[in-house]
C-alpha positions as a Markdown table, in Angstrom:
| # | Residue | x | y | z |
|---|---|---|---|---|
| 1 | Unk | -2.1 | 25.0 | 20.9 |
| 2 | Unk | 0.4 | 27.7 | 21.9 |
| 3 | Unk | 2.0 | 25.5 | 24.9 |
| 4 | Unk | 3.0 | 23.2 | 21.7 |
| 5 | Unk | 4.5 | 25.0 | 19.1 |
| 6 | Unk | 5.8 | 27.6 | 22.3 |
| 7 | Unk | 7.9 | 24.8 | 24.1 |
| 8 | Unk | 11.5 | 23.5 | 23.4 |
| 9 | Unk | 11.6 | 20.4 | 22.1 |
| 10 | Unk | 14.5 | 18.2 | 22.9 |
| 11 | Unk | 17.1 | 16.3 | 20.7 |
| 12 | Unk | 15.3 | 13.3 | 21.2 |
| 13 | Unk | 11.9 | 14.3 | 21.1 |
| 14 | Unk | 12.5 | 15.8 | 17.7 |
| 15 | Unk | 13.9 | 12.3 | 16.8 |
| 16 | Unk | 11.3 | 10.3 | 17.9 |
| 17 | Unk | 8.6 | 13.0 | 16.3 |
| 18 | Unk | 10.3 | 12.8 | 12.8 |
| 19 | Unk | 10.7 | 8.7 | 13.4 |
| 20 | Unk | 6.8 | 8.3 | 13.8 |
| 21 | Unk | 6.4 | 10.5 | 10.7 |
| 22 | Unk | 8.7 | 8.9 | 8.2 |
| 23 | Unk | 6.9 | 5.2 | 9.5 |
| 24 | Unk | 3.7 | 6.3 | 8.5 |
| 25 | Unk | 4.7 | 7.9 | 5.5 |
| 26 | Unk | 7.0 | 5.0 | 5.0 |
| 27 | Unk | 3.7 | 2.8 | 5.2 |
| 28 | Unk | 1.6 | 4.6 | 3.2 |
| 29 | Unk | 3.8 | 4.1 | 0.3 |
| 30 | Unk | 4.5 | 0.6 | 0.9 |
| 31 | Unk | 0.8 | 0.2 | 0.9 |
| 32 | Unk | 0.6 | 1.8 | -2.7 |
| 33 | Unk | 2.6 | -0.9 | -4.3 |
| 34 | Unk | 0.3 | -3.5 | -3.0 |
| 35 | Unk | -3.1 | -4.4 | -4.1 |
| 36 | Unk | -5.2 | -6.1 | -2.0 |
| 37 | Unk | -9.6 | -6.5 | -1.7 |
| 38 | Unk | -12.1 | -8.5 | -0.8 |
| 39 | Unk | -13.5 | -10.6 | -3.5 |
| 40 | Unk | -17.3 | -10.1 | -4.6 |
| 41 | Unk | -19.9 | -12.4 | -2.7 |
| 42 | Unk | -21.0 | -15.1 | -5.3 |
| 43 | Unk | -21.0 | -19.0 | -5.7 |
| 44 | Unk | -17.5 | -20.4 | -4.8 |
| 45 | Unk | -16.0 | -23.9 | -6.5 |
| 46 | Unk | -13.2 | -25.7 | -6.1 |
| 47 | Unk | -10.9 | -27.9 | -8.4 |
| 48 | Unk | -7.9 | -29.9 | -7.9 |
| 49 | Unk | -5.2 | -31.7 | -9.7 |
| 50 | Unk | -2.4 | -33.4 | -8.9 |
| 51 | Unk | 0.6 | -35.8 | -9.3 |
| 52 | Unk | 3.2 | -38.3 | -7.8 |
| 53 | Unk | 5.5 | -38.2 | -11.2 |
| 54 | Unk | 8.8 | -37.2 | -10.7 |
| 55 | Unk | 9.5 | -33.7 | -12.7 |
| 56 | Unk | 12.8 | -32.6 | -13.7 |
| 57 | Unk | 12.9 | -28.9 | -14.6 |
| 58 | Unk | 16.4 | -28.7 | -16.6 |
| 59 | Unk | 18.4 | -25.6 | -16.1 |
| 60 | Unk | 19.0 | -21.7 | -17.7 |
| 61 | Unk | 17.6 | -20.9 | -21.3 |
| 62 | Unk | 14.7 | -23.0 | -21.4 |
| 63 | Unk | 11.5 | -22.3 | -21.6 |
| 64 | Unk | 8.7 | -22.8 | -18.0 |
| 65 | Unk | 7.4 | -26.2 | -17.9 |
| 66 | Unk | 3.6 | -26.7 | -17.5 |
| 67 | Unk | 3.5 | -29.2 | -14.1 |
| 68 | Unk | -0.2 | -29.2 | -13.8 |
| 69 | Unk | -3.6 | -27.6 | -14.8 |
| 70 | Unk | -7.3 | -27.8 | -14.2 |
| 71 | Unk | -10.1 | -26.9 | -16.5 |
| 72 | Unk | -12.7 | -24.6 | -14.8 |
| 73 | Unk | -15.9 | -23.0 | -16.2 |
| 74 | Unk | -17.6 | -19.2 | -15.6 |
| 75 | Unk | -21.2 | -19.6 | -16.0 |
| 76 | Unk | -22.4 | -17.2 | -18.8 |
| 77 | Unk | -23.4 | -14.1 | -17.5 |
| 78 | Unk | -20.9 | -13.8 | -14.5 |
| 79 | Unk | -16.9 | -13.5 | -14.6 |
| 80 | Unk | -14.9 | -14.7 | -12.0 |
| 81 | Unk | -12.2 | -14.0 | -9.7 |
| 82 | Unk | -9.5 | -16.9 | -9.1 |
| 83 | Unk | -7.4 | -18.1 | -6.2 |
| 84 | Unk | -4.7 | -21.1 | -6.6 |
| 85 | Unk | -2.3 | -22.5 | -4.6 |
| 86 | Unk | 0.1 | -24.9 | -5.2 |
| 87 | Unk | 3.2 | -26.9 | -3.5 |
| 88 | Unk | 5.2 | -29.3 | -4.3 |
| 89 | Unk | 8.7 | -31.2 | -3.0 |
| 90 | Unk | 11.5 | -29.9 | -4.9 |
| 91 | Unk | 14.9 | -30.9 | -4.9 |
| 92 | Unk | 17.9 | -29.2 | -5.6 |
| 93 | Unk | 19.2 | -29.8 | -9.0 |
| 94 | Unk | 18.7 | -32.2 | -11.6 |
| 95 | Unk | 19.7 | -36.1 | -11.3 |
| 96 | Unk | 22.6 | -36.2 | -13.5 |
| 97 | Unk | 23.1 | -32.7 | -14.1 |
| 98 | Unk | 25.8 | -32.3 | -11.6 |
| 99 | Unk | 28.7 | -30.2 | -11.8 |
| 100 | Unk | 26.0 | -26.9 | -10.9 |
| 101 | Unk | 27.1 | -25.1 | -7.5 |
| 102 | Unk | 23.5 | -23.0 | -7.2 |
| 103 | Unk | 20.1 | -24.0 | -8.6 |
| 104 | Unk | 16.9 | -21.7 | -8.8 |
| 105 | Unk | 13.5 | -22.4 | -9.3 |
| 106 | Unk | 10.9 | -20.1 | -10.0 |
| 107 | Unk | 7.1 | -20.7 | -10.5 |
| 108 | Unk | 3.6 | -18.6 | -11.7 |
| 109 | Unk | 0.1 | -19.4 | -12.0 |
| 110 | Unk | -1.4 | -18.3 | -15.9 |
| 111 | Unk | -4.9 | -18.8 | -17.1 |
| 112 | Unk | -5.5 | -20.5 | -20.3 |
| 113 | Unk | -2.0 | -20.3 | -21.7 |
| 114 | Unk | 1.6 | -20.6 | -21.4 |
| 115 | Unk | 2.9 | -17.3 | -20.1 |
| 116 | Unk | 2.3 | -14.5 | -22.4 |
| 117 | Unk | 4.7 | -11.4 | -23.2 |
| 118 | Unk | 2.7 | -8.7 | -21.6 |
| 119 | Unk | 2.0 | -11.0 | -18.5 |
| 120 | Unk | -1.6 | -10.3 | -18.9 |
| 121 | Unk | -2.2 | -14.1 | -18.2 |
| 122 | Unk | 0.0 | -14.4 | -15.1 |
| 123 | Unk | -2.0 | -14.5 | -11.7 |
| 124 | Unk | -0.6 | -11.5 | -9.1 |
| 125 | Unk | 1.8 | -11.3 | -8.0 |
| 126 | Unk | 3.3 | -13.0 | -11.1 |
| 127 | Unk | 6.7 | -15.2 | -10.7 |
| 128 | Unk | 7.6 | -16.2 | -7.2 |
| 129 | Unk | 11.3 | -17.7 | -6.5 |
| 130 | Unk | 10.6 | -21.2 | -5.0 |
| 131 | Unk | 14.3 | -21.6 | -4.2 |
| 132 | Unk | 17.5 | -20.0 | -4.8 |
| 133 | Unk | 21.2 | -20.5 | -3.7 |
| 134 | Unk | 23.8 | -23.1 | -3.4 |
| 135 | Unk | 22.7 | -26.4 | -3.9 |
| 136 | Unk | 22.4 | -28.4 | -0.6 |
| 137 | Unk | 23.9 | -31.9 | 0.3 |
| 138 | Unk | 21.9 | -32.4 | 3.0 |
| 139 | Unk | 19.0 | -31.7 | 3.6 |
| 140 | Unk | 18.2 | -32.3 | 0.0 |
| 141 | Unk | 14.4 | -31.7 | -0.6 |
| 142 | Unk | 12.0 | -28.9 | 0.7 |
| 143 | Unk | 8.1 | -28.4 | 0.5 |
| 144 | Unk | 8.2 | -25.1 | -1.6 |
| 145 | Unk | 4.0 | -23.3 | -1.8 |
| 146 | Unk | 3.0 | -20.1 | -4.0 |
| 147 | Unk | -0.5 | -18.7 | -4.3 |
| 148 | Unk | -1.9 | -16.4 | -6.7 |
| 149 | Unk | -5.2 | -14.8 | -7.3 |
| 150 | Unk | -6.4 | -13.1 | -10.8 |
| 151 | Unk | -9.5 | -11.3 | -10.7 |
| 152 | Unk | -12.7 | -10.7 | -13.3 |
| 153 | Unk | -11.8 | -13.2 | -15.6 |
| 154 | Unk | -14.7 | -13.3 | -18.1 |
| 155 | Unk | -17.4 | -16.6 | -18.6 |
| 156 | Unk | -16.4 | -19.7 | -20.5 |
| 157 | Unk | -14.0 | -22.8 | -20.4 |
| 158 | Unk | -10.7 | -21.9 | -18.9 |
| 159 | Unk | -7.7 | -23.6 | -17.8 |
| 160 | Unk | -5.1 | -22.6 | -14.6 |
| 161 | Unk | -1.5 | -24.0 | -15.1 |
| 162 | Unk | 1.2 | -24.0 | -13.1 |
| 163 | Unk | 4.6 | -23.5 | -15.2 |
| 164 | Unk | 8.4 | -24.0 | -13.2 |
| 165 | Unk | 11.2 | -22.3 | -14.9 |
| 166 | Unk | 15.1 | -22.5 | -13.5 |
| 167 | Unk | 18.2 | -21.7 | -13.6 |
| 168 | Unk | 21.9 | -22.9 | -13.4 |
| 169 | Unk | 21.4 | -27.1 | -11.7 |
| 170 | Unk | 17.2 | -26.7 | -12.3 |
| 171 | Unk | 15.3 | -28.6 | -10.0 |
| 172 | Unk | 12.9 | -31.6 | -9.9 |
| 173 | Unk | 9.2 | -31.6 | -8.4 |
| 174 | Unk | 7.6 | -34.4 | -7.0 |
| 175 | Unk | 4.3 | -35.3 | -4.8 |
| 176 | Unk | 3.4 | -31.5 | -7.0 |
| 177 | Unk | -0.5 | -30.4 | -5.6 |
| 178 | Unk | -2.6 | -27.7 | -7.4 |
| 179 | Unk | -5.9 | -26.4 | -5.9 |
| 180 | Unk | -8.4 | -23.7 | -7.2 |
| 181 | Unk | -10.9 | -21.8 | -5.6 |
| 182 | Unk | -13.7 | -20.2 | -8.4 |
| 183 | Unk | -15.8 | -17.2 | -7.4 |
| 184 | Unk | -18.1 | -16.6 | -10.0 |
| 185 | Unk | -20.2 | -13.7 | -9.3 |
C-alpha cells in the first residue's frame, strides 16, 4: 500500500485516474434518475386494438386526441402492472394545413382517462416526442413506436388510451397499432 500512495504519479495517469472516477460517478447518478425492475411473476394477458382510419392531429393549443384504447380487467384480489406499445405511420403535417415550416408530435399512454393534471394516470416515462423539426418534402411518412409501462394498478375494468398532441403543422396517423401486455399478480 505504501509503493501506491509513495510513487509519482504522472500527468496522464492522474487524468485517466480522475476520468474513471467521474464515469462511475457520472453513472451512478444517471442511474438515479432512471427506474427500472423486474415485474412480479403472475398470469400475463394480452390485448390489442387497432385501426387503418386516417387521423389528423391539428396543430398548437389543442387538446391530445384519444387514437386508440383497449378495455382490460384486474381480477379481484390482484393489481397489475402494465406494458403497452404502440406505432403508427405519421406524416408530417396536416393535409391542408399548409403554410407550417416544422410540425411536432408527441404521444403518452394513460389508464382510464384523458391525461390528468398531476400525471398520475400517464404510463412512465410520460410524453415521448414522436417527431420534431422541419416538415419534410420527401420522404414524407415515418413509422414512429413508444412504449410505456405503469405498475400496481389496482383490480377492476380499466381502459389504456393512447392520446397524440402537436404542435405548429400537427401530424396525421395512419395504419395506428396498440398492444398491451397485463400482469396481474
Amino acid at each position: 500500500m505504501r509503493r501506491i500512495f509513495g510513487a509519482n504519479l504522472k500527468l496522464w495517469q492522474g487524468i485517466v485516474l480522475l476520468t474513471v472516477l467521474l464515469a462511475v460517478a457520472g453513472g451512478g447518478l444517471a442511474l438515479a434518475g432512471s427506474g427500472s425492475g423486474v415485474f412480479a411473476q403472475g398470469n400475463i394477458r394480452l390485448a390489442s386494438a387497432w385501426t387503418d382510419d386516417s387521423i389528423d392531429i391539428f396543430g398548437s393549443n389543442n387538446p391530445p386526441h384519444e387514437v386508440l384504447n383497449v378495455g382490460i380487467n384486474i381480477p379481484s384480489g390482484k393489481q397489475g402492472d402494465i406494458q403497452a406499445s404502440f406505432s403508427a405511420d405519421l406524416h408530417h403535417g396536416v393535409p391542408g394545413q399548409g403554410g407550417q415550416p416544422y410540425a411536432y408530435c408527441f404521444g403518452r399512454f394513460t389508464l382510464d382517462a384523458a391525461p390528468k393534471q398531476d400525471n398520475s394516470n400517464v404510463f412512465h416515462p410520460g410524453s415521448q416526442q414522436l417527431l420534431g423539426g422541419s416538415v419534410a418534402h420527401e420522404p414524407d411518412a415515418l413509422t414512429v413506436s413508444m412504449i410505456g409501462y405503469i405498475r400496481k394498478v389496482p383490480a377492476g375494468l380499466h381502459t389504456v388510451r393512447v392520446y397524440v398532441s402537436s404542435a405548429y403543422a400537427g401530424c396525421e396517423l395512419q395504419a395506428a397499432v396498440l398492444n398491451v401486455v397485463v400482469n396481474d399478480h
